[in-house]
N, CA, C and O of each residue as an XYZ file, in Angstrom:
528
protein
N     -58.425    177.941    -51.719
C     -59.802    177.998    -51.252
C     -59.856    178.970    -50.072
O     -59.142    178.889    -49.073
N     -60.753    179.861    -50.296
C     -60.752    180.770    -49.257
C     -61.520    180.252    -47.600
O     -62.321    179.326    -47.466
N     -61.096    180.973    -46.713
C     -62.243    180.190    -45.289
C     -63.454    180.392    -45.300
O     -64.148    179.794    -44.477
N     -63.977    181.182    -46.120
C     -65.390    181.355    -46.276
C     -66.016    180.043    -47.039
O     -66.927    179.377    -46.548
N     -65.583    179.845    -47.939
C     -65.785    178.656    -48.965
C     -65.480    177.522    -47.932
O     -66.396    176.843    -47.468
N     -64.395    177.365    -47.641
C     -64.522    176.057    -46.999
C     -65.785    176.195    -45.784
O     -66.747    175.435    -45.901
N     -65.757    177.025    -44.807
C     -67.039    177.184    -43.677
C     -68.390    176.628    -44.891
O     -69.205    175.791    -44.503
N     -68.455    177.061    -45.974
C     -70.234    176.780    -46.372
C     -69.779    175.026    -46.737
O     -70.581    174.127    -46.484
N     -68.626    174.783    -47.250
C     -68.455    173.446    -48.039
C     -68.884    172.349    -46.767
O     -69.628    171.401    -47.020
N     -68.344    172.574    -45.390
C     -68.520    172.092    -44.114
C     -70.171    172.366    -43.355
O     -70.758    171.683    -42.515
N     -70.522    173.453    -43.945
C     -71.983    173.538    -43.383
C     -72.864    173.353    -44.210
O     -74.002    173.748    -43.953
N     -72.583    172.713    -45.410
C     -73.478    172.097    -46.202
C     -73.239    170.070    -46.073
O     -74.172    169.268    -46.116
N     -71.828    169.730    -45.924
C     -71.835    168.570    -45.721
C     -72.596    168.447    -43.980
O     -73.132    167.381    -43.676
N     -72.580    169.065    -43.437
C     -73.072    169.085    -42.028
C     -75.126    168.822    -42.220
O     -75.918    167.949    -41.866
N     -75.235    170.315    -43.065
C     -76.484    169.933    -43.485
C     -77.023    168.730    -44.129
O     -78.245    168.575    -44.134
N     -76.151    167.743    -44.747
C     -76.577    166.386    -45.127
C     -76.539    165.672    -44.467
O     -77.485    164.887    -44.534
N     -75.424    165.377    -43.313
C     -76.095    164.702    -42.144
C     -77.061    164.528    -41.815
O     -77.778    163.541    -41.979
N     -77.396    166.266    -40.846
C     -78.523    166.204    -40.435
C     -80.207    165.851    -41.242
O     -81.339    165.602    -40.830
N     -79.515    166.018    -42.625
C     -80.801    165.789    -43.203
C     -80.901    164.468    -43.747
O     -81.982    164.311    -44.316
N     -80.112    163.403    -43.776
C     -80.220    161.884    -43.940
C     -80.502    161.438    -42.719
O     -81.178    160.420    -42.570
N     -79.973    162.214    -41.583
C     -80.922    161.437    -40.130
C     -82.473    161.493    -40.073
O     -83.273    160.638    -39.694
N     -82.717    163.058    -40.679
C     -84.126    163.281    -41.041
C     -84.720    162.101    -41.408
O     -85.475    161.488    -40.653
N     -84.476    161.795    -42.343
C     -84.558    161.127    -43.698
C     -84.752    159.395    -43.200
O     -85.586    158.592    -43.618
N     -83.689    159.191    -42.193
C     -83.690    157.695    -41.074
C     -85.160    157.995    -40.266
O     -86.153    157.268    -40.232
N     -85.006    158.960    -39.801
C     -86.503    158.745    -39.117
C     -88.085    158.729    -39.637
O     -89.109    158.106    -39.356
N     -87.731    159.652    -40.447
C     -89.534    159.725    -41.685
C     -89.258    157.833    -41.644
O     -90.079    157.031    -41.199
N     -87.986    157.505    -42.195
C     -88.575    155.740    -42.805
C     -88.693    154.914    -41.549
O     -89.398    153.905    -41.554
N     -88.047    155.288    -40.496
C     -88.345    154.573    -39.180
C     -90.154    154.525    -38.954
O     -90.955    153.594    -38.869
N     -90.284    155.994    -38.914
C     -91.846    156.093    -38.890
C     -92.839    155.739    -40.179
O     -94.025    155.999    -39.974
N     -92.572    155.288    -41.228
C     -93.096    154.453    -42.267
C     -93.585    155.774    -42.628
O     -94.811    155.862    -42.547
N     -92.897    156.969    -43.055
C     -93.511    158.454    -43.828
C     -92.528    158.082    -45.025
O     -91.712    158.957    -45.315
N     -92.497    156.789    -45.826
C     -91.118    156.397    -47.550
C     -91.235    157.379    -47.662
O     -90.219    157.911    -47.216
N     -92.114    158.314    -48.129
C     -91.791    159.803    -49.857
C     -91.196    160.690    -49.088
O     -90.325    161.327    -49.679
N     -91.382    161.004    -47.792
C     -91.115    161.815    -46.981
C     -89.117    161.482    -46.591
O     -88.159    162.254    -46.594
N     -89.220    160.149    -46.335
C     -87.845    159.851    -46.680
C     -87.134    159.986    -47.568
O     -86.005    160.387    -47.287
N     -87.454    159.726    -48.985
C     -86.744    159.511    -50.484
C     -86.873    161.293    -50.443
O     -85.769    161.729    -50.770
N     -87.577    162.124    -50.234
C     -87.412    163.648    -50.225
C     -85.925    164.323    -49.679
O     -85.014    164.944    -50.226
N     -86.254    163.765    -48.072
C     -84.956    164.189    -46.975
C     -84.107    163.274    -47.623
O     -83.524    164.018    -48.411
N     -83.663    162.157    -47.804
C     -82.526    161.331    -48.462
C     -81.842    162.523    -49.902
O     -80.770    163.126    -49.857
N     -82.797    162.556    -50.979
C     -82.296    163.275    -51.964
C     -81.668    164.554    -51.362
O     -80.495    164.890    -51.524
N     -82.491    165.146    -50.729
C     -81.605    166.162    -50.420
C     -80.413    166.224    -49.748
O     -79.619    167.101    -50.089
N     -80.015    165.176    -48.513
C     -78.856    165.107    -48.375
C     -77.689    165.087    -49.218
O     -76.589    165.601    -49.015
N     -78.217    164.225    -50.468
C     -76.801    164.401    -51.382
C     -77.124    165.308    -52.387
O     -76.123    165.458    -53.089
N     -78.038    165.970    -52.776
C     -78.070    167.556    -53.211
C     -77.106    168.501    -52.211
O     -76.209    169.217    -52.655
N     -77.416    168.392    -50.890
C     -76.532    169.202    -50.698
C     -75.145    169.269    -50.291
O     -74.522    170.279    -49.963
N     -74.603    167.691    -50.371
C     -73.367    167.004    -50.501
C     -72.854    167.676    -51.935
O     -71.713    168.131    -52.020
N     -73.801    167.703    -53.080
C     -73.334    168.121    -54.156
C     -73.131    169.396    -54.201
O     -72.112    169.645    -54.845
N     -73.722    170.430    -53.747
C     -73.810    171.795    -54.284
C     -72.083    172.501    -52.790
O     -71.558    173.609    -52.685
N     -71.867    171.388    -52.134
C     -70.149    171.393    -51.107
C     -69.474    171.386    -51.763
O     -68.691    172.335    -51.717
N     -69.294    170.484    -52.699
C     -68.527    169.885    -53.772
C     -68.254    170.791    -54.549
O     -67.186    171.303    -54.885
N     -69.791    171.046    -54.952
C     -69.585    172.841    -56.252
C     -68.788    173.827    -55.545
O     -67.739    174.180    -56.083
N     -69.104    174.312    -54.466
C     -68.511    175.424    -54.170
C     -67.209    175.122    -54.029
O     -66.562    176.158    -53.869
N     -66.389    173.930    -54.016
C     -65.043    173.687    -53.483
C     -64.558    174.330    -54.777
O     -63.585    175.084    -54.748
N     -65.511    173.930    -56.453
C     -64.853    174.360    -57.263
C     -65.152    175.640    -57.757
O     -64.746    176.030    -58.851
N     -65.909    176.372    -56.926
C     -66.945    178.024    -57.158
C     -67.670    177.703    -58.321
O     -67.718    178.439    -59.307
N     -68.190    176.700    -58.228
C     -69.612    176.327    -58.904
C     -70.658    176.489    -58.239
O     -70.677    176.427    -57.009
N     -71.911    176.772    -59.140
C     -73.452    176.587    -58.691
C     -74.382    176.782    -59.134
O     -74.298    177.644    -60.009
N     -75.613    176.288    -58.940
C     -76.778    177.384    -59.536
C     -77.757    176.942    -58.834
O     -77.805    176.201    -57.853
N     -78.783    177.651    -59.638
C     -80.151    178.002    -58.170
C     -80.886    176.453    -58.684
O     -81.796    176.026    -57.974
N     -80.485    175.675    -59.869
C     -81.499    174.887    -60.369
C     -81.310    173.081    -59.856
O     -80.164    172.631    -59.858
N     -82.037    172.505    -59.600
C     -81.410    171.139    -59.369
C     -80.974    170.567    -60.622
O     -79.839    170.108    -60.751
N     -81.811    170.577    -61.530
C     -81.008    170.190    -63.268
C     -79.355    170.406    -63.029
O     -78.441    169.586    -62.948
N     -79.372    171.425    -62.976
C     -78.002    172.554    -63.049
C     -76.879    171.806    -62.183
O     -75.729    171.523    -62.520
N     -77.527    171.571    -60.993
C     -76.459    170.835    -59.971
C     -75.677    169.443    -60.503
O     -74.577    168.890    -60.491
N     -77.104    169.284    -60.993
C     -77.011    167.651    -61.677
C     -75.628    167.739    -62.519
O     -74.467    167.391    -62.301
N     -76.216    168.283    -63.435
C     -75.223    168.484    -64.889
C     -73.651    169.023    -64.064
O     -72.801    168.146    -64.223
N     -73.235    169.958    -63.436
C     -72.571    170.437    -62.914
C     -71.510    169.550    -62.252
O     -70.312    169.435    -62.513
N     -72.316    168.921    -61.270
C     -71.470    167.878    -60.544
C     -70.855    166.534    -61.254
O     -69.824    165.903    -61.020
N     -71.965    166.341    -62.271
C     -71.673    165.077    -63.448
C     -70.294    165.492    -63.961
O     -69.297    164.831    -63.669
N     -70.244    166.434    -64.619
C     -68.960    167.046    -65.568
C     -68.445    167.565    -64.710
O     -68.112    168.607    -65.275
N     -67.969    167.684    -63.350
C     -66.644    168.482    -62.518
C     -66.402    167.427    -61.944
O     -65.200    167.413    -61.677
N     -67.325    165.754    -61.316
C     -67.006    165.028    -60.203
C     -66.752    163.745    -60.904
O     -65.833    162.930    -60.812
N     -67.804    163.796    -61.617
C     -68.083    162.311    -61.973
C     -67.213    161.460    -63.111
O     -66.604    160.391    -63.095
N     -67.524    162.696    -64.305
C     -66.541    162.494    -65.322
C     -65.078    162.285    -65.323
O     -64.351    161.659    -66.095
N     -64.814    163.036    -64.157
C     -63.240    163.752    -63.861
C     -62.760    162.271    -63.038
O     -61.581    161.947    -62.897
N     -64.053    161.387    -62.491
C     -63.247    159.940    -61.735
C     -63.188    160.305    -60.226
O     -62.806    159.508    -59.370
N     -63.734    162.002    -59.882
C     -63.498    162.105    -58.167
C     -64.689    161.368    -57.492
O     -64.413    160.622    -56.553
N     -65.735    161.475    -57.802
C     -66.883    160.383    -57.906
C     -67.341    159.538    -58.529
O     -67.730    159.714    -59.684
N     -67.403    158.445    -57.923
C     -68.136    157.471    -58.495
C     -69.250    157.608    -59.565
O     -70.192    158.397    -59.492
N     -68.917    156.390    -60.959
C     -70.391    156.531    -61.944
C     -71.435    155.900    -60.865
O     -72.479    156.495    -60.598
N     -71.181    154.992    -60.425
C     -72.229    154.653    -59.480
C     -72.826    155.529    -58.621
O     -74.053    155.521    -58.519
N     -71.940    156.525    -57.785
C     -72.684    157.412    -56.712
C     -73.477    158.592    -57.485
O     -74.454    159.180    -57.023
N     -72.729    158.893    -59.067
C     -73.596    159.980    -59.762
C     -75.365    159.464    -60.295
O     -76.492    159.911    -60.505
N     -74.746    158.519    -60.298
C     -76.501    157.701    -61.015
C     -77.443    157.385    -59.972
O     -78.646    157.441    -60.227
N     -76.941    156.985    -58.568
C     -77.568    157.327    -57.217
C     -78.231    158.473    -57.144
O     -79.431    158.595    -56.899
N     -77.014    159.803    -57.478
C     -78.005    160.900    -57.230
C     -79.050    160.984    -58.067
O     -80.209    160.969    -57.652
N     -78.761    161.072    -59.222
C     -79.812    160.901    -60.918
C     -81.230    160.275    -59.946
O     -82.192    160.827    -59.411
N     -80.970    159.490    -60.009
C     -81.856    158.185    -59.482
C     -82.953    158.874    -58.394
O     -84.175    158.971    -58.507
N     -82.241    159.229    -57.514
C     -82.920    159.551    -55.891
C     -83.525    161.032    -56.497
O     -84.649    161.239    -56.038
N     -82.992    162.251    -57.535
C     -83.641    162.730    -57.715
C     -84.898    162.727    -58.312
O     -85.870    163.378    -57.928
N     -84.823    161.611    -59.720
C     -86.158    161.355    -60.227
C     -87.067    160.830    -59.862
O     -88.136    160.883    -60.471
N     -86.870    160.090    -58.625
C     -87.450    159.591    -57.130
C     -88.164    161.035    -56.873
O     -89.048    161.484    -57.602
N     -87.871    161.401    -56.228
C     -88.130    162.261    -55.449
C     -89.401    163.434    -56.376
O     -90.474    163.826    -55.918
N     -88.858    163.725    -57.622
C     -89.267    164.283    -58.173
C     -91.092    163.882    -58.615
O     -92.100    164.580    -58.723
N     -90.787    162.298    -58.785
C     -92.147    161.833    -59.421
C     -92.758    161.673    -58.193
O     -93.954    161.904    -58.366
N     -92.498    161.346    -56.836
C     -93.257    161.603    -55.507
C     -93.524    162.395    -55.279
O     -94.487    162.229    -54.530
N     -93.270    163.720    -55.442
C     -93.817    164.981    -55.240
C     -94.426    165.562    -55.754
O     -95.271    166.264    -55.200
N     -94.218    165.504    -57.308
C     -94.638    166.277    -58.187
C     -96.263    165.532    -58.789
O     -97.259    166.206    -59.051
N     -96.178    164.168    -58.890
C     -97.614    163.316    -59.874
C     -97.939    162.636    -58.616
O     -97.512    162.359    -57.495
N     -99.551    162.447    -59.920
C    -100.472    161.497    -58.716
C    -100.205    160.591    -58.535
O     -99.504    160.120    -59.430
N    -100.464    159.749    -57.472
C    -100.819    157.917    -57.630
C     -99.326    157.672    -57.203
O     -99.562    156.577    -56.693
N     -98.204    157.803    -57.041
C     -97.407    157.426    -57.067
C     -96.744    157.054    -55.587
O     -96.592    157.902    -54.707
N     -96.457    155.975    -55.481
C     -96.430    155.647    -54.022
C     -95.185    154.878    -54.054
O     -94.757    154.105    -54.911
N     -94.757    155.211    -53.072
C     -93.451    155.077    -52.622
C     -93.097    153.485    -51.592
O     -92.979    153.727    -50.391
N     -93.010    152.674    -51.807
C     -92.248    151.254    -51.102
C     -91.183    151.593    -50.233
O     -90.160    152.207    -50.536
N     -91.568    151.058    -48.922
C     -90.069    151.066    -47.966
C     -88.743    150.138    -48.664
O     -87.672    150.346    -48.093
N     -88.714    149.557    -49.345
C     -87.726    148.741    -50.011
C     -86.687    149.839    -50.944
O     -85.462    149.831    -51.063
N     -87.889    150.904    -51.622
C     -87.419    151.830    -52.175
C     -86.755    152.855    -51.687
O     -85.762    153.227    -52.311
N     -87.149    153.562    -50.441
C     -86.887    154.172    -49.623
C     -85.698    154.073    -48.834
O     -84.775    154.886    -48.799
N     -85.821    152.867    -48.127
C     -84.633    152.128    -47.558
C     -83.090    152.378    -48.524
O     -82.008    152.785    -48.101
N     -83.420    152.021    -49.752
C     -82.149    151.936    -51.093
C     -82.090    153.286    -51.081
O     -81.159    153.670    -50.373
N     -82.707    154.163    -51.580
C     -81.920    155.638    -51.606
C     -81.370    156.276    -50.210
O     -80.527    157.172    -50.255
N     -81.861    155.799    -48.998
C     -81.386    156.359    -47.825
C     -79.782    155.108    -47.590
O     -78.923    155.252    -46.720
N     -79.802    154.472    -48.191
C     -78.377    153.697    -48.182
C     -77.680    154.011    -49.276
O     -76.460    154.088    -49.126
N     -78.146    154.221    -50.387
C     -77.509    155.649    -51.505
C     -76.860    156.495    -51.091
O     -75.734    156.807    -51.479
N     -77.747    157.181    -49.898
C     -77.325    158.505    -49.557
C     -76.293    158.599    -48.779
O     -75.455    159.475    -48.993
N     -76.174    157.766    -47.794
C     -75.488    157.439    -46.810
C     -73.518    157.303    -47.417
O     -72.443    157.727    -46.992
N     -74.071    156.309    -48.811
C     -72.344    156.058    -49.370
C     -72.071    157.265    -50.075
O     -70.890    157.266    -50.422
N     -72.892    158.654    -50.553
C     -72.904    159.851    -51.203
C     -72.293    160.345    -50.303
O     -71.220    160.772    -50.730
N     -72.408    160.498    -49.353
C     -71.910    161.505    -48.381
C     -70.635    161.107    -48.167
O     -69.700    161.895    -48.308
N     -70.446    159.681    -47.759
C     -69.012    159.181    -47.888
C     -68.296    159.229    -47.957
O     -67.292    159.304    -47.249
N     -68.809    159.178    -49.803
C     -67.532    159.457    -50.901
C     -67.246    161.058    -51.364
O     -66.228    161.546    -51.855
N     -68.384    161.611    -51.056
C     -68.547    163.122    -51.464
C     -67.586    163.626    -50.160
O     -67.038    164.576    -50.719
N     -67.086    163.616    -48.944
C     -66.009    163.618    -47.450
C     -64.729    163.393    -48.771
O     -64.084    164.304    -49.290
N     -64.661    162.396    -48.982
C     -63.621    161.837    -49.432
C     -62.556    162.642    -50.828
O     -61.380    162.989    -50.941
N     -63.910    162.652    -51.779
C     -63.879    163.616    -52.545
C     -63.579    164.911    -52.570
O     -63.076    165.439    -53.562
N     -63.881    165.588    -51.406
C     -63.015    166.939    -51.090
C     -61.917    166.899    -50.601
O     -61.065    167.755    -50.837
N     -61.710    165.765    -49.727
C     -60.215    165.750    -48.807
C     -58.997    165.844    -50.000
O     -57.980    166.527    -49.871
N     -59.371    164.896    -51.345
C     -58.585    164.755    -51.952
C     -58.402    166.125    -52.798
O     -57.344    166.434    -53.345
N     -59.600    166.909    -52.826
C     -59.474    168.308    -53.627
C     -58.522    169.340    -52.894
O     -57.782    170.182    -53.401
N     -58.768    169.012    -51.428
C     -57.981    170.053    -50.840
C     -56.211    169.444    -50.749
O     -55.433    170.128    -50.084
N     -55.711    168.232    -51.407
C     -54.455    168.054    -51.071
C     -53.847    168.722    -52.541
O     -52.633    168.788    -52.733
């Protein structure tokens, strides 16, 4: 792995931090969709660290999806559980943003930002073991 690759793999897990703290405060301040948004993206971009560890990527979230499923999930470096989290928090996210009427529960909110939280986790974990 070159140092360039690892610097983005580290400033993208960095960027999920900061963006699941995001993500703690929208739900602190009762903004759910606004949370389940910043939450998904934290482990979007936990995922697309992951890709690059293996010089994977693409511009599409589908793409990430599929990508990370068959390099992380399948392979046993991630959890079926943490892959269906992401699944999950994306189609979340997706039907909050995208359609009407659709309203978002702090109960709901709360669960993908504790999703996200064990994504990041295991996605730390998941590289340490790529790089031995």
């Amino acid at each position: 792995m070159t140092e360039n690759t690892h610097k983005l793999i580290e400033y993208r897990f960095e960027q999920a931090k900061e963006t699941l703290a995001v993500a703690e405060e929208l739900f602190q301040s009762g903004h759910y969709r606004d949370a389940v948004n910043r939450a998904y993206y934290a482990m979007f971009y936990c995922s697309l660290g992951l890709l690059a560890a293996k010089n994977l990527g693409t511009s599409k979230h589908s793409g990430v999806l599929s990508l990370f499923s068959q390099n992380f999930v399948k392979t046993g470096l991630i959890s079926v559980e943490a892959g269906r989290h992401l699944r999950e928090a994306f189609e979340l996210r997706q039907n909050s943003d995208y359609r009407e009427f659709v309203k978002i529960t702090a109960l709901q909110a709360e669960e993908v930002i504790k999703n996200a939280t064990e994504f990041i986790d295991e996605s730390q974990k998941a590289f340490i073991k790529l790089k031995e």
